[in-house]
VOTOR-812824 format. One line per field, with one value per residue (C-alpha): x, y, z; residue in three letters. Coordinates in pm, whole numbers. Layout:
BEGIN
c1 = (X / ...)
c2 = (Y / ...)
c3 = (Z / ...)
code = (ALA / ...)
//
This chain:
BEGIN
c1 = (-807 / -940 / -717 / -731 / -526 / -478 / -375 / -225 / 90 / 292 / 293 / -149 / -292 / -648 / -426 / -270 / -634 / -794 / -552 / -629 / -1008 / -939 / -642 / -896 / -1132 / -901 / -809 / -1192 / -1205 / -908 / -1020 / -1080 / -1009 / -828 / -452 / -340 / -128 / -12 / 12 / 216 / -25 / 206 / -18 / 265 / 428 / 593 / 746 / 1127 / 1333 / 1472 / 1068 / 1021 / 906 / 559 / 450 / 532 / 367 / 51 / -1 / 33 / -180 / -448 / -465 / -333 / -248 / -632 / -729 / -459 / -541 / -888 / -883 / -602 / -784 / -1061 / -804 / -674 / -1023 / -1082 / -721 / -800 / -1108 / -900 / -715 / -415 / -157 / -66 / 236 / 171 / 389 / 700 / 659 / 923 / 904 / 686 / 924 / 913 / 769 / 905 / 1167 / 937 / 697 / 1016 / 1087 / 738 / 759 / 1130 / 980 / 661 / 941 / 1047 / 640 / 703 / 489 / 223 / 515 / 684 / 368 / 311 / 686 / 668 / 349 / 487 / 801 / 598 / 337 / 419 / 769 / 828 / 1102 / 1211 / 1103 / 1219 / 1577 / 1812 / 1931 / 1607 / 1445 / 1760 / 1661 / 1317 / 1445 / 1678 / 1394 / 1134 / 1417 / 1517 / 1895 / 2069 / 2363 / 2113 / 1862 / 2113 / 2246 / 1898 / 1795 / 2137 / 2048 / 1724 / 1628 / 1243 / 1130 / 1012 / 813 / 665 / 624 / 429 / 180 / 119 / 38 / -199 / -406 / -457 / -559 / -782 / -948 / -816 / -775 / -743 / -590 / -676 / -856 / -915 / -1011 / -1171 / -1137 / -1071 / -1395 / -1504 / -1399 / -1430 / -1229 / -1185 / -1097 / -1363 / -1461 / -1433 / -1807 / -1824 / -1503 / -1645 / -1962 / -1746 / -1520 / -1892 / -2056 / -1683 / -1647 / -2030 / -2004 / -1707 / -1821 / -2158 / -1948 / -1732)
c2 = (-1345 / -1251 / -1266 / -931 / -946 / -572 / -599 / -257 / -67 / 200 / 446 / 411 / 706 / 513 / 270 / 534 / 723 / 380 / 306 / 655 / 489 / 199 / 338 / 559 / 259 / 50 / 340 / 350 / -17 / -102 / -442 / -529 / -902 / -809 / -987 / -760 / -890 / -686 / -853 / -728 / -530 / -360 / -75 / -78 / -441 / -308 / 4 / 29 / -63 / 286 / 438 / 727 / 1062 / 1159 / 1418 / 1166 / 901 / 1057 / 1216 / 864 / 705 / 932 / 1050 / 1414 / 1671 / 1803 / 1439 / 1388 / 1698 / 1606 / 1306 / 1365 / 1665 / 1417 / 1253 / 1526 / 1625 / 1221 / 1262 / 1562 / 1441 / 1188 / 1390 / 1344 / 1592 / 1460 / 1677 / 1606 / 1876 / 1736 / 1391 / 1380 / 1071 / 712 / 439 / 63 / -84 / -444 / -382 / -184 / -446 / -701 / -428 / -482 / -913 / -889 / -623 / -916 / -1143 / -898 / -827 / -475 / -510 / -217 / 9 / -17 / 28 / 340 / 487 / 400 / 627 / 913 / 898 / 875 / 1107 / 1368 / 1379 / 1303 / 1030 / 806 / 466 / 251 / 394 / 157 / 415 / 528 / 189 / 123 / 443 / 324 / 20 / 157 / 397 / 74 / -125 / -354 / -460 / -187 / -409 / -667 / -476 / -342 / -669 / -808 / -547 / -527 / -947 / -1104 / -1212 / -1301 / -1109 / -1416 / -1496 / -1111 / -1152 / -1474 / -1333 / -1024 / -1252 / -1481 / -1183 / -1096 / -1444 / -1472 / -1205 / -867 / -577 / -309 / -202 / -168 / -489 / -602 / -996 / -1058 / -1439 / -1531 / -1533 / -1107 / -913 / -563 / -348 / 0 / 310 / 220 / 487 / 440 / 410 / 76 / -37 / 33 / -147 / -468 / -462 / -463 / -702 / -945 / -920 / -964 / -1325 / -1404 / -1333 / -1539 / -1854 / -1793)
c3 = (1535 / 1197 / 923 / 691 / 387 / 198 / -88 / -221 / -396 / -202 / -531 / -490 / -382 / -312 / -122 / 98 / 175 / 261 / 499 / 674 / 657 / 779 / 1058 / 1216 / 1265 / 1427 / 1679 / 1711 / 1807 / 1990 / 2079 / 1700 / 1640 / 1270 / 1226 / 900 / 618 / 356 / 19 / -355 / -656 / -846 / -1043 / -1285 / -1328 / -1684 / -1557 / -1627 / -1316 / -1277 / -1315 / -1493 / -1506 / -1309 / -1534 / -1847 / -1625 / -1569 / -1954 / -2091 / -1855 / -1829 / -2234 / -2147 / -1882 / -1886 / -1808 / -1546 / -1367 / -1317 / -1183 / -908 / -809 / -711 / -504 / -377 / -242 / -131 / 59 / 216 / 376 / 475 / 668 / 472 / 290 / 9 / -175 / -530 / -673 / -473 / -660 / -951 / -1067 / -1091 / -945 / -1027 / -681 / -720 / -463 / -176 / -233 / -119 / 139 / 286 / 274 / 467 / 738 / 740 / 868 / 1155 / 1245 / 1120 / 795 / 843 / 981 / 646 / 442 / 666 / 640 / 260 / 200 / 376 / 200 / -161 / -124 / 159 / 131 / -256 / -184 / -490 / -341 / -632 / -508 / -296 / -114 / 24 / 84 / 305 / 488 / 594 / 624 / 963 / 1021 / 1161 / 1351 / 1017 / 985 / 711 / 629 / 579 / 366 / 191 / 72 / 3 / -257 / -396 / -481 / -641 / -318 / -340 / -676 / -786 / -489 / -470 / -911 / -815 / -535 / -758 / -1066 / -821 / -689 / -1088 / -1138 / -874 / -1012 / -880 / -1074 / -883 / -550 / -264 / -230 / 127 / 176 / 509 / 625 / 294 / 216 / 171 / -58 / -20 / -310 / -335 / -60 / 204 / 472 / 823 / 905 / 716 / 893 / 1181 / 1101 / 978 / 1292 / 1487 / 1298 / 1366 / 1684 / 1758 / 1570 / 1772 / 2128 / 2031 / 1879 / 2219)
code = (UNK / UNK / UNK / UNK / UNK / UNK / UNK / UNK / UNK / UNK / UNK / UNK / UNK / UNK / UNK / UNK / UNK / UNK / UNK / UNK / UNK / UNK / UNK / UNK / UNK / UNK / UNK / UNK / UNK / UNK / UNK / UNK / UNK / UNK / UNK / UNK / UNK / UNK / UNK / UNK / UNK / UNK / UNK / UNK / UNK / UNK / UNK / UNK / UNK / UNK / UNK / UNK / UNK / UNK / UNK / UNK / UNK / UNK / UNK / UNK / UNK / UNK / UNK / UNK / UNK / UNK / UNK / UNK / UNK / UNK / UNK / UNK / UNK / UNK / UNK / UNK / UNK / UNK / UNK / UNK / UNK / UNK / UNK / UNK / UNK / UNK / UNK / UNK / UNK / UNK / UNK / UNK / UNK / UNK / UNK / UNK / UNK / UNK / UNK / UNK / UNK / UNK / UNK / UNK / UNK / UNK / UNK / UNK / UNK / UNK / UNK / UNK / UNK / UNK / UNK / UNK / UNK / UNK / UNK / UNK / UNK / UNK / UNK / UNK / UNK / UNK / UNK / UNK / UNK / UNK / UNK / UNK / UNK / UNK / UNK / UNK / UNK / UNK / UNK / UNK / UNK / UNK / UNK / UNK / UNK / UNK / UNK / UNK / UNK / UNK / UNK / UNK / UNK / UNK / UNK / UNK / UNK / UNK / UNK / UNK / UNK / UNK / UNK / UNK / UNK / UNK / UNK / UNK / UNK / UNK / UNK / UNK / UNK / UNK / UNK / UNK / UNK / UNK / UNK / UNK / UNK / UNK / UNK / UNK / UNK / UNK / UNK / UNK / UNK / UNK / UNK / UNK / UNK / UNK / UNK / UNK / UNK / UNK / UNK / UNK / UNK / UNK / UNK / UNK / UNK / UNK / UNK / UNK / UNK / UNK / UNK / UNK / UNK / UNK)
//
């Protein structure tokens, strides 16, 4: 197998549309040779632990509603073509990730890592689900076959934020500084929303150097 680390934030609309990207060339190429690891990037690492308003969010960030506008509509358009529906207007508020991100290591453990980064998407950005609430991480926690009691008690501890503060802070030192970031073998980097075709070009190129060194 070849290792593919993502490295991405649940709250990232880039993140979510290259998934879809990469997603529809996996389906293309069944007998793809990726093993997929999903790793912490927390867009946000100051954001207060109970988040904070979108709208306030996206003003600050962005220097203005004008500003904000534009560029989402870009992503909007990017999503779209993705063939994703992405309900903006239904997002409220900007949640603190720290504790999805420990969400996604513990359903690692169980080999149901990508079906938590899937469920955690749709809950952000179709359904407008606060994902820095307890509550609702417990939900999706039940929702891919992970133990509620158990989840439940995890996020109400400190139970690996250090280790998922500690990844996040390596990726930055290593030189990331933006998400999604995809690391092939360790040794490619490819950053940014990639589309399918070049996925499927990768996944090609792979699996051509493996069946030659087999």
């Amino acid at each position: 197998m070849i290792k593919l680390d993502i490295l991405s934030d649940p709250i990232c609309p880039w993140c979510y549309i290259g998934k879809a990207h990469l997603d529809r060339a996996l389906s293309a190429r069944p007998d793809h040779r990726f093993s997929i690891e999903w790793h912490p990037f927390q867009l946000n690492p100051d954001m207060p632990e109970g988040g904070m308003d979108r709208r306030e969010y996206l003003e600050t960030k962005f220097g203005g509603r004008a500003q904000a506008v534009q560029v989402y509509g870009q992503i909007e358009d990017a999503a779209i073509a993705a063939g994703l529906k992405i309900n903006f207007s239904g997002i409220k508020r900007t949640p603190n990730t720290i504790d999805a991100h420990r969400l996604i290591h513990w359903a690692g453990l169980e080999g149901r890592q990508t079906a938590a980064v899937s469920r955690l998407f749709k809950a952000y950005f179709e359904e407008g689900q606060d994902i820095g609430d307890h509550g609702i991480l417990v939900e999706i926690a039940d929702g891919i076959g992970l133990d509620k009691a158990l989840t439940e008690r995890l996020l109400s501890s400190e139970a690996d934020l250090e280790d998922v503060r500690t990844r996040d802070a390596h990726a930055r030192a290593r030189g990331v500084t933006g998400v999604p970031t995809f690391v092939i073998a360790n040794q490619h980097v490819l950053p940014g929303s990639q589309q399918s075709e070049l996925w499927l070009q990768v996944i090609d190129e792979l699996t051509e150097q493996v069946n030659s060194a087999e």
